[in-house]
TIRO-2110 file (N, C-alpha, C; in Angstrom, 1 decimal):
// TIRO-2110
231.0, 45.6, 118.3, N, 1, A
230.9, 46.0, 119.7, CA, 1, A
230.4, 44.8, 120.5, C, 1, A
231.1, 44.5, 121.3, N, 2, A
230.8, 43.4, 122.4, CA, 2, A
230.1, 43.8, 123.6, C, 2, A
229.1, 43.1, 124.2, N, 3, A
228.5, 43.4, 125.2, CA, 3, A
228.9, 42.9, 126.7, C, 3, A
228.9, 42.7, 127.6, N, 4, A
228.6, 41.9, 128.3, CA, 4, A
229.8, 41.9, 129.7, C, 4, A
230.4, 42.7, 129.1, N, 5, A
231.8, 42.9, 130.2, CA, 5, A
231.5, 44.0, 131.6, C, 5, A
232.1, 43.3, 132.6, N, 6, A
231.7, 44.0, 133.7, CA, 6, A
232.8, 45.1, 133.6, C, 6, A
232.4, 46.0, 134.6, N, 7, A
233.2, 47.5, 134.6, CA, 7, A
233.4, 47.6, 136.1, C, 7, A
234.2, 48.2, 136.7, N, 8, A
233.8, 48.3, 138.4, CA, 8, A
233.5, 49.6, 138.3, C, 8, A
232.7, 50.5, 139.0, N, 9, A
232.0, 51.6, 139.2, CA, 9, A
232.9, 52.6, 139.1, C, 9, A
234.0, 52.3, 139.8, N, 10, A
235.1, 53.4, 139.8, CA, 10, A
235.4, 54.0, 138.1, C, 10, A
235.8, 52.8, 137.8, N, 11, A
236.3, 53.3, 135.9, CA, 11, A
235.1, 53.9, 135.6, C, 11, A
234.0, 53.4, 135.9, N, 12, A
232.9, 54.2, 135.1, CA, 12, A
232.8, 55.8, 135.8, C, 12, A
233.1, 56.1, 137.1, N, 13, A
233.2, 57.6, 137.3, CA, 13, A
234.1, 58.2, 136.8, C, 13, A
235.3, 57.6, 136.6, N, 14, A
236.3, 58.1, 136.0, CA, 14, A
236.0, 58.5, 134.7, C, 14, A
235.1, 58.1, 134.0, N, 15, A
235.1, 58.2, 132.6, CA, 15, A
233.5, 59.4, 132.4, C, 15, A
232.7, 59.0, 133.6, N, 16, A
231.6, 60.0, 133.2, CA, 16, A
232.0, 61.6, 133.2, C, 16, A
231.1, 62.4, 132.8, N, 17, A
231.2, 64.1, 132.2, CA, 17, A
230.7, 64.0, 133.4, C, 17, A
231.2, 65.2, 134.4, N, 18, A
231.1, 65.4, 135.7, CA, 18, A
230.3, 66.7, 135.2, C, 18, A
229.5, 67.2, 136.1, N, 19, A
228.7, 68.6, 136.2, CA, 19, A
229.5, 69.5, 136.5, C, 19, A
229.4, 70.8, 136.2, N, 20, A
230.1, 72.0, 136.0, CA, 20, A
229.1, 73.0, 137.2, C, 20, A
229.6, 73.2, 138.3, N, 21, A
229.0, 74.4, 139.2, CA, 21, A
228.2, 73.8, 139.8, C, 21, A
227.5, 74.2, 140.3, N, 22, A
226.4, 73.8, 141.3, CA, 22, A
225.5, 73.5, 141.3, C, 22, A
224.5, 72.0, 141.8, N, 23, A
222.9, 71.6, 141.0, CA, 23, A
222.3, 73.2, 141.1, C, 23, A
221.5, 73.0, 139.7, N, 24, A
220.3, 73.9, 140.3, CA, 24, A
219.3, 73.9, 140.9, C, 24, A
218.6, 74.7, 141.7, N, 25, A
217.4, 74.4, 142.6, CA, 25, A
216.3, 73.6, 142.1, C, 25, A
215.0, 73.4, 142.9, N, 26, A
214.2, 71.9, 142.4, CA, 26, A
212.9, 73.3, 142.1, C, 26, A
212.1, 72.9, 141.3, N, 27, A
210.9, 73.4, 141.4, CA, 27, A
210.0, 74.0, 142.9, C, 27, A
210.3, 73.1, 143.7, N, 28, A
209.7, 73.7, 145.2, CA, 28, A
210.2, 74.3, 145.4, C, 28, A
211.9, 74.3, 145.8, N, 29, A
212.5, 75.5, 146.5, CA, 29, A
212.7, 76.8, 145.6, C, 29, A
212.4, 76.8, 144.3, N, 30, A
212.0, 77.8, 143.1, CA, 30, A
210.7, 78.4, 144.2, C, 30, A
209.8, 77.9, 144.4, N, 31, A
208.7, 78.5, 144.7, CA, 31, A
208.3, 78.9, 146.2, C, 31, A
209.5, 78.8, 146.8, N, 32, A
209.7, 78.9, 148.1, CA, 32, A
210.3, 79.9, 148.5, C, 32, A
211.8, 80.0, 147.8, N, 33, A
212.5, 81.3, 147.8, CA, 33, A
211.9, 82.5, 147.1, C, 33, A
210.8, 82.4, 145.8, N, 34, A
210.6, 83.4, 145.1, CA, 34, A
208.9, 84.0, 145.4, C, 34, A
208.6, 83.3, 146.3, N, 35, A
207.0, 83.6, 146.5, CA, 35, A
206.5, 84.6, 146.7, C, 35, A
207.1, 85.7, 146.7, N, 36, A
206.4, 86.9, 147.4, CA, 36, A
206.3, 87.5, 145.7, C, 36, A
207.5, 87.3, 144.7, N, 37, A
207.6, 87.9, 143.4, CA, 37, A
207.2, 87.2, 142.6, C, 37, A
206.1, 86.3, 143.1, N, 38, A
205.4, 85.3, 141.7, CA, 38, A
204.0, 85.0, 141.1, C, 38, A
203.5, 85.6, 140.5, N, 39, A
201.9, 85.0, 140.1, CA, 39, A
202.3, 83.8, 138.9, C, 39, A
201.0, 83.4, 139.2, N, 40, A
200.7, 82.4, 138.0, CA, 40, A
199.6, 82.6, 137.3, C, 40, A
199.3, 82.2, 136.2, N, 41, A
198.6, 82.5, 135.0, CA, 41, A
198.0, 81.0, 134.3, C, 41, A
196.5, 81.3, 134.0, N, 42, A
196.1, 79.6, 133.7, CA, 42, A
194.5, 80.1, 132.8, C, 42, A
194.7, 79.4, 131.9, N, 43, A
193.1, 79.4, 130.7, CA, 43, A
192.2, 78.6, 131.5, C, 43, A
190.8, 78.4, 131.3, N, 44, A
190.2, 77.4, 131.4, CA, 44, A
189.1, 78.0, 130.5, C, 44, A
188.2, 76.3, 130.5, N, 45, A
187.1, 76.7, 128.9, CA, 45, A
185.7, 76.2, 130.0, C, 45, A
184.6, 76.7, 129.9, N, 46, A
183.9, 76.8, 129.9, CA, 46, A
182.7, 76.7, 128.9, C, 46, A
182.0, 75.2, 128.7, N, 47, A
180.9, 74.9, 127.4, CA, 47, A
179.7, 75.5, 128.1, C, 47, A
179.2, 76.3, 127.0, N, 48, A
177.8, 77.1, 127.6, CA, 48, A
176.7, 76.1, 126.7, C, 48, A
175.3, 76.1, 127.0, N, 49, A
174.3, 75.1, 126.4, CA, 49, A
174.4, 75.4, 125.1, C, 49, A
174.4, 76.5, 124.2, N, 50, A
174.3, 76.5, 123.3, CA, 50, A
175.4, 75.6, 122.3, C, 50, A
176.5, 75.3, 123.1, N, 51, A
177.3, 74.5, 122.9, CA, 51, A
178.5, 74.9, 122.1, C, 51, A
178.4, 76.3, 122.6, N, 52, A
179.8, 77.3, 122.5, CA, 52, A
180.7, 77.1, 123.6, C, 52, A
182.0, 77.7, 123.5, N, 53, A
183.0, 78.0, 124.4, CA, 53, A
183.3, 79.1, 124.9, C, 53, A
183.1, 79.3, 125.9, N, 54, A
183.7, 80.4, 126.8, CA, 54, A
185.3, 80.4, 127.6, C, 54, A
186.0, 81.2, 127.6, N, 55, A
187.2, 81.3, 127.8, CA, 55, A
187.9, 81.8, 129.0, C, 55, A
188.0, 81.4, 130.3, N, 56, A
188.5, 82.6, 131.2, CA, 56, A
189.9, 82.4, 131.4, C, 56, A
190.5, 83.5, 132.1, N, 57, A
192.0, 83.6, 131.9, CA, 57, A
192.0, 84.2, 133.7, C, 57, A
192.7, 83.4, 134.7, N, 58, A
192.8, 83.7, 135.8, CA, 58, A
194.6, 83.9, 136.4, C, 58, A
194.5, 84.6, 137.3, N, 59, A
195.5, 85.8, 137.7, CA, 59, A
195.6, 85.1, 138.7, C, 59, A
196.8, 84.6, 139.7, N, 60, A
196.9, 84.6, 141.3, CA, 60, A
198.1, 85.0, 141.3, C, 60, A
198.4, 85.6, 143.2, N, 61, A
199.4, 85.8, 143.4, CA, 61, A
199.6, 84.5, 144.5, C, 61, A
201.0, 84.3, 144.0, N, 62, A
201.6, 82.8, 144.9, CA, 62, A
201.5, 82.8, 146.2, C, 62, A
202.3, 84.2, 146.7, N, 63, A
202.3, 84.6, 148.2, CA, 63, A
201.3, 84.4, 149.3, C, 63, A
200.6, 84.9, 148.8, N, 64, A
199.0, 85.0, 149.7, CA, 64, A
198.0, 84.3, 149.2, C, 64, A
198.0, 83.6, 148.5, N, 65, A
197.0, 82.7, 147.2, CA, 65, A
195.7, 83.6, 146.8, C, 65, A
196.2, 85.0, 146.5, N, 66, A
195.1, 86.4, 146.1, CA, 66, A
194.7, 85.8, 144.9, C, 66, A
193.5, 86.0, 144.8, N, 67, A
193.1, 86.1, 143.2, CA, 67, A
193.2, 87.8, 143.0, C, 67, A
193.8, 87.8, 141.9, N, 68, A
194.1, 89.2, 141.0, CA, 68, A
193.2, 89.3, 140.1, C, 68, A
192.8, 88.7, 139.3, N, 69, A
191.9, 89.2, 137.8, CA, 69, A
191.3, 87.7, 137.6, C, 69, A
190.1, 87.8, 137.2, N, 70, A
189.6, 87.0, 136.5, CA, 70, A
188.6, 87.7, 135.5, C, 70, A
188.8, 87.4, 133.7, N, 71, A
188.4, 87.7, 133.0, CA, 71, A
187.6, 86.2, 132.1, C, 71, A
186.6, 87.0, 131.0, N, 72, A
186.0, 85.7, 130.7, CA, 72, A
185.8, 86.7, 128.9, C, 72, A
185.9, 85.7, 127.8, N, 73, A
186.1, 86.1, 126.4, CA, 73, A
185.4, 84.5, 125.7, C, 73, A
184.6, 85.1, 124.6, N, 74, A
184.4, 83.7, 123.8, CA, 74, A
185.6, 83.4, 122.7, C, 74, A
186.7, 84.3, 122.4, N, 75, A
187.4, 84.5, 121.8, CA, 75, A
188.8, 84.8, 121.5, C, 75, A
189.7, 83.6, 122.7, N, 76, A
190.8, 84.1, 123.4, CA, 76, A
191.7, 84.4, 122.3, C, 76, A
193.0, 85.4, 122.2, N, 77, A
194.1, 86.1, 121.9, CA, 77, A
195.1, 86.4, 122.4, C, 77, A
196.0, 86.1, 121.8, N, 78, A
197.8, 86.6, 122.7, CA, 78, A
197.5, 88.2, 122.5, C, 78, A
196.4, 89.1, 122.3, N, 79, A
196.8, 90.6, 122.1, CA, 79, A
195.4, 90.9, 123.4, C, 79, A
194.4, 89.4, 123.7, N, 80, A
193.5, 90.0, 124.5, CA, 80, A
193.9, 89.6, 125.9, C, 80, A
195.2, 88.2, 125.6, N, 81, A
195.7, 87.5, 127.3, CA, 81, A
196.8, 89.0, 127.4, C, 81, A
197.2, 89.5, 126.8, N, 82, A
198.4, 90.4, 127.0, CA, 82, A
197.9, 91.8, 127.7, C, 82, A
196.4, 91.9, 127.2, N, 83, A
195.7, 92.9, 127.7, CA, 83, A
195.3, 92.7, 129.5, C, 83, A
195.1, 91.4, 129.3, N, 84, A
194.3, 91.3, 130.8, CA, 84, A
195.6, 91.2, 131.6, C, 84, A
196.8, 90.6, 131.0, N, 85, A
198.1, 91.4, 131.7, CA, 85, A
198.2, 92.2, 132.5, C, 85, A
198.3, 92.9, 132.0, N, 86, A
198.6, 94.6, 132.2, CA, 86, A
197.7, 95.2, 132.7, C, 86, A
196.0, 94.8, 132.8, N, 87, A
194.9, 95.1, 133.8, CA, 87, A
195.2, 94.2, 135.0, C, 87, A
195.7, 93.2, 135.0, N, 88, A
196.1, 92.3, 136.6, CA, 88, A
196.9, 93.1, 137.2, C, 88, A
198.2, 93.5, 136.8, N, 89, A
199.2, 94.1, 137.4, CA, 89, A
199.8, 95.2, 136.5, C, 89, A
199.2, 96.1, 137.4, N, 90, A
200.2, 97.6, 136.9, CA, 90, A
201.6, 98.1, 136.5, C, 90, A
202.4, 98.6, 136.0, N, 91, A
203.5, 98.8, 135.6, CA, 91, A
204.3, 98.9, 137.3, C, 91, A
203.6, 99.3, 138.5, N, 92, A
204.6, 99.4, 139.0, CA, 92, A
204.4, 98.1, 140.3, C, 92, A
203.3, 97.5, 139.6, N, 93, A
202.7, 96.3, 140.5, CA, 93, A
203.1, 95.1, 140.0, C, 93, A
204.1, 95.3, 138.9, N, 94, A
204.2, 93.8, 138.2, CA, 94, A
205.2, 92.9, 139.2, C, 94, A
204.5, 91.4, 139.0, N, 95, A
206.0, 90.5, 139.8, CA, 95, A
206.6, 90.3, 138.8, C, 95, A
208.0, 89.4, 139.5, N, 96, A
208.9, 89.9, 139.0, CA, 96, A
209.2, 88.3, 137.7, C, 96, A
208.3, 87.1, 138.5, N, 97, A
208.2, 85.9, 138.2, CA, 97, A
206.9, 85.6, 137.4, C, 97, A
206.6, 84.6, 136.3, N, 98, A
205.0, 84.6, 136.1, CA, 98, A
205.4, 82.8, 135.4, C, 98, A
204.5, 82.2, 136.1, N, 99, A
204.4, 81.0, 136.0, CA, 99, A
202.8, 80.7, 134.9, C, 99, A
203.3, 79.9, 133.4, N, 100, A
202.1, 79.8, 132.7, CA, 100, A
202.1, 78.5, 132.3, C, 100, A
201.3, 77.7, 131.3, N, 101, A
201.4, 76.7, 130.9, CA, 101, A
202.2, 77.1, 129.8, C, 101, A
201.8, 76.0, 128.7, N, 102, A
202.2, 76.7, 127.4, CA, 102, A
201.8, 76.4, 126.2, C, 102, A
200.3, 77.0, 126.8, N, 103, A
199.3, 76.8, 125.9, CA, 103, A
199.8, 78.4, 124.5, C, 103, A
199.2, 77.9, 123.5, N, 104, A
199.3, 78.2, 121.9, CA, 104, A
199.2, 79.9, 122.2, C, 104, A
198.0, 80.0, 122.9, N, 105, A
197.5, 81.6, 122.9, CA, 105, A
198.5, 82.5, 123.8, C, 105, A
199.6, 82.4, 124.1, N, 106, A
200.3, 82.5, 124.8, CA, 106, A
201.0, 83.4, 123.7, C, 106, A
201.1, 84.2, 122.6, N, 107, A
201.6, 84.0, 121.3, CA, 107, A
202.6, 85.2, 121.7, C, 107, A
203.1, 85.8, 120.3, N, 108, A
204.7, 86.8, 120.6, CA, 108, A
203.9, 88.3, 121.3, C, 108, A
203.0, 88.5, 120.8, N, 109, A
202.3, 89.6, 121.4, CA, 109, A
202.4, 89.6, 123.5, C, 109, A
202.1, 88.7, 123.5, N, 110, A
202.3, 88.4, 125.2, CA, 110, A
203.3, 88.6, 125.8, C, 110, A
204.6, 87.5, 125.0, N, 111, A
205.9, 87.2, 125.1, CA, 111, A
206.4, 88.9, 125.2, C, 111, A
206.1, 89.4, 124.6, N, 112, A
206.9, 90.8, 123.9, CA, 112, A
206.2, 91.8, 125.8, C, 112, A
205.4, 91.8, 125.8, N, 113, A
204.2, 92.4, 126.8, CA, 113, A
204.8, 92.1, 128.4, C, 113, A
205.3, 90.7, 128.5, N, 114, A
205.7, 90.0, 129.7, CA, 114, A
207.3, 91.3, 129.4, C, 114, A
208.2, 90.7, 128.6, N, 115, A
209.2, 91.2, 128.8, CA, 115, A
209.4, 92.7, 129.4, C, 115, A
208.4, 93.7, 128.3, N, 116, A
208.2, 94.8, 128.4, CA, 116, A
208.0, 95.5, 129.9, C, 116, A
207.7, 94.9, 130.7, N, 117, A
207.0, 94.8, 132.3, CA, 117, A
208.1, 94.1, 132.9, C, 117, A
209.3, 93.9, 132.4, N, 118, A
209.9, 93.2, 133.2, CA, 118, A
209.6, 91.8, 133.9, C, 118, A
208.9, 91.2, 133.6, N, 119, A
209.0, 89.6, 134.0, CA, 119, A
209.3, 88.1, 133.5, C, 119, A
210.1, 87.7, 134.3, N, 120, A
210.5, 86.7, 133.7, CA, 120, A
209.7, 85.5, 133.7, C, 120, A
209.7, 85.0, 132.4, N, 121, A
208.6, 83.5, 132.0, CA, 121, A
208.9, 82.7, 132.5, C, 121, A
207.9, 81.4, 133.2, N, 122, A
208.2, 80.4, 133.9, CA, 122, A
207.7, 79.5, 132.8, C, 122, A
207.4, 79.3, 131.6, N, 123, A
206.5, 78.0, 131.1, CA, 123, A
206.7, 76.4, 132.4, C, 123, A
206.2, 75.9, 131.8, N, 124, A
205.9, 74.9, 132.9, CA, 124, A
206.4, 73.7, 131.9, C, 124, A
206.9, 72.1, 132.3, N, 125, A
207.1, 71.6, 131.2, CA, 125, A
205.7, 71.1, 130.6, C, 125, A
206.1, 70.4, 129.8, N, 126, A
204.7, 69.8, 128.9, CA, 126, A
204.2, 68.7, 130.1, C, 126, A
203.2, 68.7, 130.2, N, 127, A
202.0, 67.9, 130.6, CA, 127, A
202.7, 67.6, 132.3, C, 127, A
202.6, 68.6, 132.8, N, 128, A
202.9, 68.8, 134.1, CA, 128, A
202.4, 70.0, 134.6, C, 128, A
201.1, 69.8, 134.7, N, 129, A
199.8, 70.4, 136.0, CA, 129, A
200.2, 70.9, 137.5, C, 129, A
200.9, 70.0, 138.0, N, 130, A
201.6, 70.3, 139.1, CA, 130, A
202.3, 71.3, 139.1, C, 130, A
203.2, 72.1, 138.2, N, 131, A
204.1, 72.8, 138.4, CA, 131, A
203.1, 74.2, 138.3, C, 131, A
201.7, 74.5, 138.1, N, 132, A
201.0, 75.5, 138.5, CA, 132, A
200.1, 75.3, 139.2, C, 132, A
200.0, 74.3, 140.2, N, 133, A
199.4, 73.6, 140.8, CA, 133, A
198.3, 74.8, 141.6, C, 133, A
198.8, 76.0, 142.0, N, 134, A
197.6, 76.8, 142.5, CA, 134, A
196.5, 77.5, 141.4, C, 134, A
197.2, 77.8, 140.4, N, 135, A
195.9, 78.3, 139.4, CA, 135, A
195.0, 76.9, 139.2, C, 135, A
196.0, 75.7, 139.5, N, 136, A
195.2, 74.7, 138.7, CA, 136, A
193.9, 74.5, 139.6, C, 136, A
194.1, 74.4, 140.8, N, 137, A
193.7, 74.1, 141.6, CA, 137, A
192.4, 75.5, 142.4, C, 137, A
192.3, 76.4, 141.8, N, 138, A
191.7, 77.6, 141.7, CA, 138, A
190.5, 77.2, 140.7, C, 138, A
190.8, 76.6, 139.7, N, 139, A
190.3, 76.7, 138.5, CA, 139, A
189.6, 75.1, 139.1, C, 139, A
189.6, 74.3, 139.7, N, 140, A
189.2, 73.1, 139.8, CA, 140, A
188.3, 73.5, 140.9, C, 140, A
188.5, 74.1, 142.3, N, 141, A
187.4, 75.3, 142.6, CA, 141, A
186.4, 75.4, 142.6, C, 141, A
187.0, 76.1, 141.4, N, 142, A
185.4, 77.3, 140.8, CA, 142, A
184.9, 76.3, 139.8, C, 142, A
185.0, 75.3, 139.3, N, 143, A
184.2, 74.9, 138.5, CA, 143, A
183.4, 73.5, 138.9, C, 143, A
184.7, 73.2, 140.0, N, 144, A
183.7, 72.0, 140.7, CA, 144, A
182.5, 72.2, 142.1, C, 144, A
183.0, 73.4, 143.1, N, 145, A
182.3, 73.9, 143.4, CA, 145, A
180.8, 74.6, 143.0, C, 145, A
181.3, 75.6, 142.0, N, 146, A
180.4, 76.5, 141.8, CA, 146, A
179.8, 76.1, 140.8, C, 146, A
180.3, 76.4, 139.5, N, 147, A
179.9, 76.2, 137.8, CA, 147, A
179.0, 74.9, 137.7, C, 147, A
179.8, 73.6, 138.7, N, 148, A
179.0, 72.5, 138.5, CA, 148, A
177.2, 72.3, 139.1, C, 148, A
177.2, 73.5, 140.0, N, 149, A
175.8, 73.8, 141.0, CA, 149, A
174.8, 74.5, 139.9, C, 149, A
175.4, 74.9, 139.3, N, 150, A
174.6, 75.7, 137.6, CA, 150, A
174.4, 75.0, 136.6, C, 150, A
175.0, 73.8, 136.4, N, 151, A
174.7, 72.7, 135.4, CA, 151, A
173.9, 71.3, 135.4, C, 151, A
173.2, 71.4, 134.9, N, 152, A
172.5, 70.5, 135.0, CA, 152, A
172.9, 68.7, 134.8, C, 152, A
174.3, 68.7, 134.5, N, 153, A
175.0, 67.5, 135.3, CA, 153, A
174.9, 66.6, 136.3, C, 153, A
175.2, 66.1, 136.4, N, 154, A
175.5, 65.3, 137.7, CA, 154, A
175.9, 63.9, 137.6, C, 154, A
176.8, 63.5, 138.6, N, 155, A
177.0, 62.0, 138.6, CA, 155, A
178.4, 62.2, 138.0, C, 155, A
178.5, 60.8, 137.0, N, 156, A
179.8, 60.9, 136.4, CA, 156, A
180.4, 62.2, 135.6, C, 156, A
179.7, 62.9, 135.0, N, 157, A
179.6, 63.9, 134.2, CA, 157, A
179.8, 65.5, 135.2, C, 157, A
180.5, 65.0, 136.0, N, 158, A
180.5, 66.3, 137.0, CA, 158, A
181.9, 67.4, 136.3, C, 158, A
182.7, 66.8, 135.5, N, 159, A
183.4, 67.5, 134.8, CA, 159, A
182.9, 68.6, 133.9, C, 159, A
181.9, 68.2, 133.4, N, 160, A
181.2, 68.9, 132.2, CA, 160, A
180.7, 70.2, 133.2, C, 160, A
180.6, 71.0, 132.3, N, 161, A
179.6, 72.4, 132.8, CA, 161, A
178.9, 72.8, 131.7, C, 161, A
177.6, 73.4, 131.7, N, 162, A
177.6, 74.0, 131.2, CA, 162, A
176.3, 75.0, 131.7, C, 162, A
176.8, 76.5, 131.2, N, 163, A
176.4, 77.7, 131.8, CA, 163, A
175.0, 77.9, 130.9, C, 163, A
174.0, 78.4, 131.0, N, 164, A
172.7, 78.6, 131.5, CA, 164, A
172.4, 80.5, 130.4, C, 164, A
172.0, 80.6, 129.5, N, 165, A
171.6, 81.8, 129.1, CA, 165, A
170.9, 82.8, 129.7, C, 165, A
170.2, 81.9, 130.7, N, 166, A
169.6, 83.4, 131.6, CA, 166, A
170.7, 84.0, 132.7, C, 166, A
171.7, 83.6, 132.6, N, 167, A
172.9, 84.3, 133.8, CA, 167, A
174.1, 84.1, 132.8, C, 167, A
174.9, 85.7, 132.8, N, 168, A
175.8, 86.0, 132.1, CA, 168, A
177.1, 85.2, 132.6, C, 168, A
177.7, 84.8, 131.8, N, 169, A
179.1, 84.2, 132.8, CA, 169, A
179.5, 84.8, 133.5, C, 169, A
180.1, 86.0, 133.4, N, 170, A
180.9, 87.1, 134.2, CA, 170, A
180.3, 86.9, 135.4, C, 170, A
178.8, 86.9, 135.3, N, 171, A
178.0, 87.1, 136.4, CA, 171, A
178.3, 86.0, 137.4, C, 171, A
177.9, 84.3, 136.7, N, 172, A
178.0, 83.4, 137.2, CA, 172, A
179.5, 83.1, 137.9, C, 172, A
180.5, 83.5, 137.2, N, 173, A
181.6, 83.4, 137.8, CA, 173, A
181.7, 84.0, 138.8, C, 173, A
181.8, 85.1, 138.5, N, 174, A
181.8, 86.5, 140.0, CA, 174, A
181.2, 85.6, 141.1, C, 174, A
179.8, 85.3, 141.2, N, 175, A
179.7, 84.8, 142.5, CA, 175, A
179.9, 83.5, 142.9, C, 175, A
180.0, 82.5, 141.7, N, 176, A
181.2, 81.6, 142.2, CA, 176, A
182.6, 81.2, 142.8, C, 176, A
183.7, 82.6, 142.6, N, 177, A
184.7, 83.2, 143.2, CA, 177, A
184.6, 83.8, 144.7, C, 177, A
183.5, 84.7, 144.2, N, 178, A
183.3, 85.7, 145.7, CA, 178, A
182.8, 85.0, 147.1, C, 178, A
182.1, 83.6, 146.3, N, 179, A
181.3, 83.0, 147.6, CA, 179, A
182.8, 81.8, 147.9, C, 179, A
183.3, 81.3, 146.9, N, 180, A
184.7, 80.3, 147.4, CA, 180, A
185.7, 80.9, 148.0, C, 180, A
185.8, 82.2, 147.3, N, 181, A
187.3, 83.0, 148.0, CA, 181, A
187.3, 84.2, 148.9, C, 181, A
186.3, 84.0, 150.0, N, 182, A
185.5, 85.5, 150.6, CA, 182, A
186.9, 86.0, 151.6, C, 182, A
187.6, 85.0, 151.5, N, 183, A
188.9, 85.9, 152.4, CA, 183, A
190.0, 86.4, 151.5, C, 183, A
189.9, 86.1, 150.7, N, 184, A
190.8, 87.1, 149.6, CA, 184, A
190.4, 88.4, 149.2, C, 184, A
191.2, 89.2, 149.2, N, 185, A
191.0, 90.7, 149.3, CA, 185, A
190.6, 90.7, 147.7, C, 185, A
189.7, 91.4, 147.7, N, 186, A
189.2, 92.0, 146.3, CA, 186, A
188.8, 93.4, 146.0, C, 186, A
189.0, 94.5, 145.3, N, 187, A
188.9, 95.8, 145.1, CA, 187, A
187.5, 95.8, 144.7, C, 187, A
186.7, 97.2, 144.3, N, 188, A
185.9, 97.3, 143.9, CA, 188, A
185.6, 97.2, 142.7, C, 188, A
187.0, 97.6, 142.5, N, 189, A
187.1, 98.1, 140.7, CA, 189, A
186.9, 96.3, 139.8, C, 189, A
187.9, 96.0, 140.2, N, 190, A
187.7, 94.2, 139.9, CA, 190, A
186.6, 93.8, 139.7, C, 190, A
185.2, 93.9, 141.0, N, 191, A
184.1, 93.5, 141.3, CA, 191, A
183.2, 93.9, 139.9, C, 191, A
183.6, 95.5, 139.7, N, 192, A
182.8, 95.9, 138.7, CA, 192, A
183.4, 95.5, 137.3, C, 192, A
184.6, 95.3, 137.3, N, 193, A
184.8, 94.9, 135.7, CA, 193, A
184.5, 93.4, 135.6, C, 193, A
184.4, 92.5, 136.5, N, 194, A
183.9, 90.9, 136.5, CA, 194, A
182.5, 91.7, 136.3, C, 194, A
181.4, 91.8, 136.7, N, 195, A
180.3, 92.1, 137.0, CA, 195, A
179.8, 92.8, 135.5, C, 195, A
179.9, 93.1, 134.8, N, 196, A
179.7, 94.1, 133.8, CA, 196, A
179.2, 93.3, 132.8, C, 196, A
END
């Protein structure tokens, strides 16, 4: 094979595989056109002093930037994220879109749960934060605002959290959320199952 020969642009169109139908849409106008039918879905970990992990799994809807559910587990599961599913959005409240990472716990149990409800999976690609940019950014929030005001961190270490045994997480979350997101509509029922 010899190298080095010029080509004029033309032969080389001539010769490339031309696309078949129409580009498809970009990520933004995905989230533009579809926003009213979209939540997103996002983990975050929580180190408590004892120097365990705590788990929460957060709910928004795209449209209005609602927080729907926020739950907290030391012990996350594709049969317990599938559960809080189905507690975020009711059978006849599901959207129709759900944007996740694609993290492990995500397992067939969920997969099976999402379909079941009718929605279709957005995974996100690998190591592109941006493409859930509101949960992420929900979650960056509540833990830089609030969680980090409870930790006895500071300085460079402002990433780190860690939660405090005399205040339950549920607890400390709840009013970390309630005091960041006081224009977002929240039910009672929510209030009380965070709260509990």
């Amino acid at each position: 094979m010899k190298l080095g020969f010029e080509v004029a642009q033309s032969t080389v169109a001539k010769y490339m595989v031309r696309r078949r139908g129409p580009p498809s849409q970009t990520w933004r106008t995905f989230l533009s056109n579809h926003a009213p039918d979209i939540a997103a879905i996002d983990l975050f970990v929580v180190p408590t002093i004892s120097f365990g992990l705590l788990y929460g799994v957060v709910f928004i809807r795209i449209a209005r930037r609602n927080l729907v559910l926020v739950s907290v587990t030391a012990h996350p599961t594709a049969e317990w994220v599938a559960r809080q599913l189905t507690e975020a959005f009711p059978w006849q409240e599901a959207p129709r879109h759900l944007i996740r990472d694609r993290d492990a716990v995500y397992g067939a149990v969920f997969l099976k749960r999402l379909s079941a409800m009718g929605i279709r999976d957005h995974p996100t690609a690998p190591r592109s934060p941006w493409q859930n940019a509101y949960a992420e950014r929900l979650i960056g929030s509540v833990v830089e605002k609030g969680l980090s005001d409870a930790s006895p961190c500071s300085g460079d270490w402002s990433d780190l959290v860690i939660v405090r045994p005399r205040r339950p997480p549920s607890r400390l979350l709840a009013d970390v959320i309630f005091g960041t997101h006081k224009g977002a509509a929240f039910t009672q029922t929510m209030q009380r199952r965070l709260l509990r």
